[in-house]
C-alpha positions as CSV (number, residue, x, y, z in Angstrom):
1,X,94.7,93.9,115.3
2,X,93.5,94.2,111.7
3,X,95.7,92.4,109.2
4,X,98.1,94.9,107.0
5,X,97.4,94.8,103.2
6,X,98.9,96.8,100.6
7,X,97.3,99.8,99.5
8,X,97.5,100.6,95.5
9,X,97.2,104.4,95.6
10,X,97.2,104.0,92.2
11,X,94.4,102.9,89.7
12,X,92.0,103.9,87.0
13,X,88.2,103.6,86.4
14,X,85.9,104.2,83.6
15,X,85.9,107.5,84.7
16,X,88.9,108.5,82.8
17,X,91.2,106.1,81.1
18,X,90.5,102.8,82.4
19,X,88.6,99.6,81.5
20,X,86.4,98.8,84.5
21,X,84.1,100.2,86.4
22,X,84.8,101.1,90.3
23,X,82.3,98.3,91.4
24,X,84.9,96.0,88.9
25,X,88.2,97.6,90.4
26,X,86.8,97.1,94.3
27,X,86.1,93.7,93.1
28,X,89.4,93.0,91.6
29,X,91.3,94.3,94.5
30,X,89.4,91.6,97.1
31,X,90.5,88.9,95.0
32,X,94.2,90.1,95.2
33,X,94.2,91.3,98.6
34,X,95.1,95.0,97.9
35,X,93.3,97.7,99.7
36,X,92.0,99.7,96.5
37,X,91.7,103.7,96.0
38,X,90.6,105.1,92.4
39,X,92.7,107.7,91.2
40,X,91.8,108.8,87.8
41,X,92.9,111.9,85.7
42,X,92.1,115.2,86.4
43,X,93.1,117.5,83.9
44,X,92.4,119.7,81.0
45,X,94.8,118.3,78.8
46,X,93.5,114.6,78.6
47,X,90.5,113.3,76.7
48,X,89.1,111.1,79.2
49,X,88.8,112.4,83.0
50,X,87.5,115.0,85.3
51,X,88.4,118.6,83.0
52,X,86.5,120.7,85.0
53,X,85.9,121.6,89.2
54,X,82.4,120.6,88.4
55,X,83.4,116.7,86.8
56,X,85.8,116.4,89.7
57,X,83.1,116.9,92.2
58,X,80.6,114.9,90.3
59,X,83.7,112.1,89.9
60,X,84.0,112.4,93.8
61,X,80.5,112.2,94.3
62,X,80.3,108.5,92.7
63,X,83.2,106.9,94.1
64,X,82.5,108.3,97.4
65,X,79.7,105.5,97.1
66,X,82.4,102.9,96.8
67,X,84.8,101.3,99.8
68,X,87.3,103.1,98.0
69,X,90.1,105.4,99.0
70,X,89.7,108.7,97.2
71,X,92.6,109.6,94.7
72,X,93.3,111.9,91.7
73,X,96.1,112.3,89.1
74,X,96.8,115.8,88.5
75,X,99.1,117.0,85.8
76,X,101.5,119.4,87.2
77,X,101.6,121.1,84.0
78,X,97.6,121.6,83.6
79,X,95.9,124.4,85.7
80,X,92.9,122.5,87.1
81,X,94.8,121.4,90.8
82,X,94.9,125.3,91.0
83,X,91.4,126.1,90.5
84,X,89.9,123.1,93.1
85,X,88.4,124.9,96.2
86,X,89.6,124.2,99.7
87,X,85.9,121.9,100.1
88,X,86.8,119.5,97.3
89,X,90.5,119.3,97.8
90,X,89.5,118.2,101.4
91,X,87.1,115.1,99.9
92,X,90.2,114.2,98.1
93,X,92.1,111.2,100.7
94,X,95.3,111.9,98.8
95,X,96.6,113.1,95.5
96,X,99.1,112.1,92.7
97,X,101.2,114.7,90.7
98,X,102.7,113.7,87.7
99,X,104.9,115.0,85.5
100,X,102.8,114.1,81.9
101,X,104.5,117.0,80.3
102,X,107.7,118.6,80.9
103,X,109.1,122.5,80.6
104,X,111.7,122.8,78.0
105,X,114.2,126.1,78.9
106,X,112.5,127.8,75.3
107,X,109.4,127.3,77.6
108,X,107.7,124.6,75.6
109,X,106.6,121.4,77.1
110,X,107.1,117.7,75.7
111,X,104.4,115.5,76.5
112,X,105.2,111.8,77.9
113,X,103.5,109.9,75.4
114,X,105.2,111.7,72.3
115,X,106.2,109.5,69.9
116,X,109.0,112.1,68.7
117,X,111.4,114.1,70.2
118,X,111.5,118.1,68.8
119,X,114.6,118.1,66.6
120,X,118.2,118.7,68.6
121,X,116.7,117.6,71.8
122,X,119.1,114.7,73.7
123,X,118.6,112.6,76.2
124,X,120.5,114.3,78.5
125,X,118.6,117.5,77.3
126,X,115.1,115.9,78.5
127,X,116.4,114.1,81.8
128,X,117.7,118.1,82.3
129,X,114.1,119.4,81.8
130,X,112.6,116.3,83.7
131,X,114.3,117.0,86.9
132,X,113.8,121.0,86.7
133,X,110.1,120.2,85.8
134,X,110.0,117.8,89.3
135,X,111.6,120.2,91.2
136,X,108.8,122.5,90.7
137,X,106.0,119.8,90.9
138,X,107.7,119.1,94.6
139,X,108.1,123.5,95.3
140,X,104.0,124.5,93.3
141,X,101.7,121.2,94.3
142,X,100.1,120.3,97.0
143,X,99.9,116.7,96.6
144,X,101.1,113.5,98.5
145,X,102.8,111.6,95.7
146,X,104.5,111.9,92.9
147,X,103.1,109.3,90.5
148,X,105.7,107.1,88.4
149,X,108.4,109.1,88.7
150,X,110.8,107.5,86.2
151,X,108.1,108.1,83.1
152,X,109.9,108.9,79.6
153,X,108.5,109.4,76.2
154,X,108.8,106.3,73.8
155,X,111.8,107.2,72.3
156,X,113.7,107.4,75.7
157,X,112.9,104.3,77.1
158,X,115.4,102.3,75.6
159,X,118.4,103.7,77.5
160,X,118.7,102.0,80.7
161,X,117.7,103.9,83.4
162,X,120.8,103.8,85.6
163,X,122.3,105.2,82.3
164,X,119.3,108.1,81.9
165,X,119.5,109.3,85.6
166,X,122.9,110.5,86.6
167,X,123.5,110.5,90.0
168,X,123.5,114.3,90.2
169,X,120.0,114.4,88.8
170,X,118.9,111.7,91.3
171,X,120.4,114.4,94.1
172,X,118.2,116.6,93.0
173,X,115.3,114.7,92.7
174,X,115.5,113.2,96.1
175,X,116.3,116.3,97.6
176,X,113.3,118.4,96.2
177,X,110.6,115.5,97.5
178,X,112.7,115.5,100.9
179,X,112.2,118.8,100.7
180,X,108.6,119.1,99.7
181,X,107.2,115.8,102.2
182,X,106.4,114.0,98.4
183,X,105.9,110.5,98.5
184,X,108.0,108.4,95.7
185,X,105.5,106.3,94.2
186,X,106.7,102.6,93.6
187,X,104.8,102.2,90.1
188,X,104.3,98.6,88.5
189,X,103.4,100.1,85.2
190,X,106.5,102.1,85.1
191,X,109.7,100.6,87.3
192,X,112.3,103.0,88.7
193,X,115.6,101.5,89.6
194,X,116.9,100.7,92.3
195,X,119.8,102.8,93.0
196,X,117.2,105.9,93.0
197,X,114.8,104.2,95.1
198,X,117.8,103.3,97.4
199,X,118.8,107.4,97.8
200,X,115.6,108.1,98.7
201,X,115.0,105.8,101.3
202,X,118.2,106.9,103.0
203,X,116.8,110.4,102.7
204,X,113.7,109.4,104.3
205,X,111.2,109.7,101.6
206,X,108.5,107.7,102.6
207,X,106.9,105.3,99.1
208,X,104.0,104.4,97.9
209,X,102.7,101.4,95.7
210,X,100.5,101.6,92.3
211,X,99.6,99.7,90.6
212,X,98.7,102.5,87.6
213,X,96.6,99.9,86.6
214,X,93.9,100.6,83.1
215,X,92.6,96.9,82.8
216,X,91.6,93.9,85.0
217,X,94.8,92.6,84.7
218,X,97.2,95.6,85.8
219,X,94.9,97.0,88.7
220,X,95.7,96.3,92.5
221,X,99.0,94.3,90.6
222,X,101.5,96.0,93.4
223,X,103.5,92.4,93.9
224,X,106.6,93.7,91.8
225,X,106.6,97.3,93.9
226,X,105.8,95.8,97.3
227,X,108.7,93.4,96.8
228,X,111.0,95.9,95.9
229,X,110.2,97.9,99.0
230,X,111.1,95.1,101.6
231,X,114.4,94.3,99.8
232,X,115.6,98.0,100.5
233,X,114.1,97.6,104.2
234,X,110.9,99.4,103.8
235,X,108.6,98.1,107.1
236,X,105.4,97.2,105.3
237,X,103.6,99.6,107.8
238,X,105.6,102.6,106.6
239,X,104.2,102.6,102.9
240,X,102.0,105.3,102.5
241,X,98.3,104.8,103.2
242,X,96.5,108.2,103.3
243,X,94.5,107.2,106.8
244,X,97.6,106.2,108.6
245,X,100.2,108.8,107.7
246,X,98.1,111.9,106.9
247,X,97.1,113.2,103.5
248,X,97.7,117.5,102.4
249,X,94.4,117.4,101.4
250,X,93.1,117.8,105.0
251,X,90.6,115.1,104.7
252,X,91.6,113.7,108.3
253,X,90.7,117.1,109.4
254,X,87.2,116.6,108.1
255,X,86.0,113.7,109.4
């Protein structure tokens, strides 16, 4: 029987956002004992990753070269996941949706990474348009996880975040990715608590690790995920691995 290792689902490369190459990252991984996939950005809105349908196959293309498992981090609010063909989606082993922008009810978005919050917008405002924005991440895209779920802008992340989700917001979270057949990804970069992560294990959301890793040090680091999984109960073989438990990209289908 071959020995279980954690998978990061979860990790960036020079070809967007991150600091080594995907030689470097496979590398890294071995020395930790983490199976590795590459996941970088694919979207319009960021400066560094695949912004077109011809830099995602040409991203594909390279890593496919690599003993890799074969990821992508699609912003839900970016168009480019709509305009992949069926034959690239399927060389795709599984993808991440994440919520780098949310929908305001005036129909604006705020961006993750803003270091300001538009004028008159609360806390309670954002978490509002956080969980509406999820809720159609899980009901529009087709992907297998939704990557660090708990992200806030700057000025959020202060407030404790059994404070910034109310329990009726986790409700609704948990039930859309029920719902949907998401995965909840476990993110080192940026922890969820546990009371949310609790709910939906007793919904039967199955979870994924990443690592979210940019640099040497952060990728294939999945101790602090993996370690929350097994104190909630989560078997080691149920976290998501794309060859094991399927992937909606259909790439089990192609092989």
């Amino acid at each position: 029987m071959i020995e279980w290792r954690p998978t990061d689902c979860h990790a960036h490369t020079r070809h967007s956002d991150g600091k080594l190459t995907v030689a470097e990252l496979v590398e890294r991984a071995a020395a930790l004992g983490v199976r590795p996939s590459v996941s970088d950005h694919m979207s319009r809105e960021v400066a560094k990753g695949a912004r077109s349908v011809e830099a995602v196959n040409a991203y594909l293309d390279d890593i496919e070269r690599y003993p890799v498992l074969r990821g992508g981090e699609f912003c839900w609010h970016d168009s480019l996941w709509r305009d992949l063909p069926p034959a690239t989606v399927r060389r795709f082993t599984h993808r991440l949706g994440s919520l780098h922008a949310v929908r305001l009810t005036d129909g604006s978005y705020v961006r993750a990474f803003t270091r300001e919050l538009p004028d008159g917008l609360t806390p309670a405002a954002y978490m509002e348009a956080h969980v509406s924005s999820l809720e159609r991440l899980a009901a529009e895209m087709p992907v297998d996880i939704l990557a660090h779920p708990a992200i806030a802008p700057p000025p959020l992340q202060h407030i404790e975040l059994e404070v910034r989700w109310t329990e009726e917001l986790e409700e609704r979270a948990v039930r859309a990715l029920a719902a949907a057949g998401i995965v909840f990804e476990l993110s080192n970069r940026y922890p969820v608590h546990e009371r949310l992560v609790r709910r939906a294990h007793a919904a039967g959301i199955r979870f994924s690790l990443g690592s979210d890793g940019h640099t040497r040090e952060q990728v294939a680091d999945v101790a602090r995920p993996l370690a929350l999984a097994r104190r909630i109960g989560v078997r080691d073989e149920d976290l998501y691995d794309p060859e094991r438990h399927g992937s909606r990209t259909g790439f089990t289908d192609a092989r």
